[in-house]
N, C-alpha and C positions, 0 to 999 in steps of 0.2 A: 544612825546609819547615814552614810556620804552617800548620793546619790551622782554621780559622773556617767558621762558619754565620752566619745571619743575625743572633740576639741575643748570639753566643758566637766569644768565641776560646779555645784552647787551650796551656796552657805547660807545659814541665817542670817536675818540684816542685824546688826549690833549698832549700836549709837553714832559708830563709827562713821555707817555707811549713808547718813543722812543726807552730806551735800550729792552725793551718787541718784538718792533716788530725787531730791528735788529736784536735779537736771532733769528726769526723768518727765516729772510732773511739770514742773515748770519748760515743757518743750509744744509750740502748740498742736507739732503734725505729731508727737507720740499721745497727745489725750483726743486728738481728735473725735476720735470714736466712742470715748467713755465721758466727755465732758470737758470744763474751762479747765484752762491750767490750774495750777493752786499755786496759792501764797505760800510763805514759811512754813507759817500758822497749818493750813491745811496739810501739807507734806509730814507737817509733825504728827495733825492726827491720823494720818493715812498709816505714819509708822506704826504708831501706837494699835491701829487694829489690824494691821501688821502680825505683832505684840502679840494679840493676844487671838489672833487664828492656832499661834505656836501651842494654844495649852488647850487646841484640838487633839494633840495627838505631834508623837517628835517630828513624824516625815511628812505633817503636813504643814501649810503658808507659804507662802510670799516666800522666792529667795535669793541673793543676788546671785545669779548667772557672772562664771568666772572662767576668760580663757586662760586655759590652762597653761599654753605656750608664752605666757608674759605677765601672768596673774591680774589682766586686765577685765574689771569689770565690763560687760558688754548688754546688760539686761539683768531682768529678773523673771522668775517663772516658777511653780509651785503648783500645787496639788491644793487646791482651796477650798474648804466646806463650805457648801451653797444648801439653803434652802428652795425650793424651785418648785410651787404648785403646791406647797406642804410637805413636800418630800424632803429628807438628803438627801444632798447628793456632792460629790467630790467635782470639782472643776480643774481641771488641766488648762492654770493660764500661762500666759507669755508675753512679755514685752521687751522688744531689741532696741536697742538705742540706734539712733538714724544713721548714726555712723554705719552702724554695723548691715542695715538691711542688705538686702540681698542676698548675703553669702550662707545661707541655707542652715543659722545658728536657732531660727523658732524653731523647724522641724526638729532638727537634734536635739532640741532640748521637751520639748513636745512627745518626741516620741521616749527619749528618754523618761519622764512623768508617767507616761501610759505604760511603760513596761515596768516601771516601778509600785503603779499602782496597784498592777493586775498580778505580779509577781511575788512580792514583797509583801503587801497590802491586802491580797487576795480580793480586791473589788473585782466585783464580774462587767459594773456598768460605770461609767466616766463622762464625764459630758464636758463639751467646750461653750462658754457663753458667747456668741458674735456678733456684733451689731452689721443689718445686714448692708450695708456699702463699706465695711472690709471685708476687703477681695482677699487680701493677704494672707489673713487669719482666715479665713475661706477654708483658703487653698492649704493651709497649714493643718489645718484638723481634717481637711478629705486625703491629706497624704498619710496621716498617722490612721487610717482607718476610720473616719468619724462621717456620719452621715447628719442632715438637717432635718430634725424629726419633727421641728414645730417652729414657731413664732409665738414669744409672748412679751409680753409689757415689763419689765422689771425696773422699780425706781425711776417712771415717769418713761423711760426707753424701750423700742421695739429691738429685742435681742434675737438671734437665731439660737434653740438650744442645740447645737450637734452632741452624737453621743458613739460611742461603739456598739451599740444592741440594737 
């Protein structure tokens, strides 16, 4: 199932799309908040569990984020299986390439994810992982409905979980 909004559709990453995400990775203000850039080397494993979120389930992983209006890649964003305190749990991520900030393409695609998840998907609870000095992604999941229900450690990191419940 294709998952679109109104400026945005959404694809799996294919081999293809590697020099895209390494931009991606290799940018230092888009890892900012998740850690170092990454080498080749690293962007390949990044794909790779990518890769293999995809045999979670079709509509969910990692996916490039694609304006529609020029078929230009712009980010990526997906519905990601998270473990969290022992629990699943589904994560609604996002990242926009710097070009693009500002012009309101996390939400759309954000909010698109959350009404796919809860629609489609029948999830009643969704959560966004945020590290908490992004303001951005903040403000990204308090606009699609998402509240900060805790703070915890994940992979050495103080993350905020927000969720819909």
């Amino acid at each position: 199932m294709t998952i679109l909004s109104e400026r945005l559709y959404f694809q799996p990453y294919e081999e293809k799309d590697f020099e895209f995400l390494f931009s991606l990775l290799s940018d230092p203000k888009m890892v900012q908040y998740i850690g170092n850039g990454q080498t080749r080397n690293g962007a390949k494993k990044f794909l790779d569990w990518i890769y293999c979120t995809y045999e979670a389930g079709p509509d969910l992983g990692l996916m490039v984020l694609v304006r529609k209006e020029d078929n230009t890649p712009i980010g990526h964003a997906g519905l990601v299986p998270q473990v969290i305190d022992r629990e699943e749990e589904i994560e609604i991520g996002y990242w926009i390439a710097q070009d693009y900030w500002g012009k309101g393409y996390a939400t759309e695609a954000a909010k698109a994810l959350r009404d796919h998840g809860i629609n489609q998907l029948g999830k009643k609870r969704l959560i966004a992982l945020i590290q908490p000095g992004n303001l951005a992604s903040r403000e990204v999941a308090k606009k699609i409905g998402m509240n900060c229900e805790k703070e915890i450690v994940l992979s050495g990191q103080h993350v905020c979980v927000y969720s819909n419940s």
